[in-house]
C-alpha positions, 0 to 999 in steps of 0.5 A: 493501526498497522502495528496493532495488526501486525503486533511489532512494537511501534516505533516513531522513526517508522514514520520516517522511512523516506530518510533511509530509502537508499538501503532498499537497493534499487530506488532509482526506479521510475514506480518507486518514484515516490519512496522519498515522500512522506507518507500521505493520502493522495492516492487513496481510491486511485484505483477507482479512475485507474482500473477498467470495469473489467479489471475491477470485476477480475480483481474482485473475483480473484481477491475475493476469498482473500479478501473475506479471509481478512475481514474485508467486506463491500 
């Protein structure tokens, strides 16, 4: 879905962007702890128990115009 969007020619090896992680510099770094994995979908929602009610409403407001410029909606 990604390629679609952004229109480069899918490649198959782009699902296997953990083999070369190294060539990206600075890996080693504790938030990039998860470069190495495959792609998978534990993460997805996160946000929801990660942010403050606050943070959510200031993302929103922030993000907003951005946001319907790209077709998202609530």
């Amino acid at each position: 879905r990604v390629c679609e969007f952004l229109r480069p020619d899918f490649k198959e090896e782009m699902l296997k962007f953990q083999n070369d992680v190294e060539k990206l510099g600075d890996t080693n770094l504790p938030h990039h702890r998860g470069l190495k994995q495959p792609i998978n979908t534990k993460s997805i929602g996160s946000w929801r128990d990660g942010l403050t009610r606050l943070q959510k409403r200031k993302i929103k407001r922030d993000a907003s115009c951005i946001l319907q410029d790209i077709g998202y909606s609530e």
